[in-house]
C-alpha positions as CSV (number, residue, x, y, z in Angstrom):
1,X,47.4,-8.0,26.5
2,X,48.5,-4.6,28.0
3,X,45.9,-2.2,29.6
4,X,47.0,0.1,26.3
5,X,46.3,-3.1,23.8
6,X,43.1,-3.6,25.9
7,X,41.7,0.2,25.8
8,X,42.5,0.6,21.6
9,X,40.6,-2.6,21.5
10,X,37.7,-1.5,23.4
11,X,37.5,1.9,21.7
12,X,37.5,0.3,18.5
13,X,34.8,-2.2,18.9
14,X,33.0,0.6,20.9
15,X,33.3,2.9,17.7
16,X,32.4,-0.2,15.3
17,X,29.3,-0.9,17.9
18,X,28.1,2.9,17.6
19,X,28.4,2.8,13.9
20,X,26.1,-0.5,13.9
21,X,23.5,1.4,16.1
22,X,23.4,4.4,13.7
23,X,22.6,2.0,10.5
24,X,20.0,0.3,12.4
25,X,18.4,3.4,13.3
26,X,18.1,4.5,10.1
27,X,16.8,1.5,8.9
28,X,14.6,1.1,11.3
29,X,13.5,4.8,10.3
30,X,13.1,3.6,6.3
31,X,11.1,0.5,7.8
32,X,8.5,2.8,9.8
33,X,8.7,4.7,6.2
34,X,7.8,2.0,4.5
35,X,5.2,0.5,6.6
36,X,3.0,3.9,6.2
37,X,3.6,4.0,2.7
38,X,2.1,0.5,2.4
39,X,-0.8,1.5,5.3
40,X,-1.8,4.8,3.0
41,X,-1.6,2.4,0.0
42,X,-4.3,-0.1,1.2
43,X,-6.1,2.5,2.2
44,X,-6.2,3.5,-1.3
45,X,-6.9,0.2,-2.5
46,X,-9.6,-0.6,-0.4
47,X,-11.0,2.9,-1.7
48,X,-10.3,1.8,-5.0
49,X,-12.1,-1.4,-4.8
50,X,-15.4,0.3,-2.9
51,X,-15.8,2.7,-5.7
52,X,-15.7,0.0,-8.5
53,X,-18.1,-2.5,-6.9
54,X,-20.5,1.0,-6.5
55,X,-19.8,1.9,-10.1
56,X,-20.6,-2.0,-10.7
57,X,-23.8,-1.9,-9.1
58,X,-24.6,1.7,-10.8
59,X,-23.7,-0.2,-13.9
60,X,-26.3,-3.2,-13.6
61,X,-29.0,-0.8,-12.9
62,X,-28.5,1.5,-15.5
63,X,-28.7,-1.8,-17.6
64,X,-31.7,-3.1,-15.8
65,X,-33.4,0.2,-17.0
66,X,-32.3,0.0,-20.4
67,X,-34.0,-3.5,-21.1
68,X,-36.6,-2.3,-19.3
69,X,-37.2,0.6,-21.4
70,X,-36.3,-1.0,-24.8
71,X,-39.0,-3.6,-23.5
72,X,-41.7,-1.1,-22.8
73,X,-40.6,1.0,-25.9
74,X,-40.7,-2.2,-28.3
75,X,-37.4,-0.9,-29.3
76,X,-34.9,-3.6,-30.2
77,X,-31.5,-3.0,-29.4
78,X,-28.6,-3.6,-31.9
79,X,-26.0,-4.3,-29.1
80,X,-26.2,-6.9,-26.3
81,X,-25.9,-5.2,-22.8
């Protein structure tokens, strides 16, 4: 192979090589994208899932008092709760 051969060869894969680092910086980029999408969507979960076991627990004692007042009130109640 001629020094000429040798140097078109080397610029080529250097160019191909250069290309191949520019993709995987921008995925790389999309991944560290991605990864805080799915960190700010736990968070939101986790959020999500506090809030209904509160509203679960404000639920059971709103019941509580019901039964409690039906009970004290002599009032039957037409629906199970």
């Amino acid at each position: 192979m001629s020094e000429d051969e040798f140097n078109k060869l080397f610029k080529y894969v250097e160019k191909r090589f250069n290309e191949m680092d520019k993709k995987i910086d921008t995925v790389q980029d999309e991944l560290t994208d991605i990864r805080g999408a799915i960190g700010e969507l736990s968070a939101q979960v986790r959020d999500y899932h506090n809030e209904m076991k509160f509203m679960s627990h404000q639920i059971d004692k709103l019941r509580d008092a019901i039964l409690q007042i039906a009970k004290a009130t002599g009032v039957k109640l037409t629906v199970e709760i």
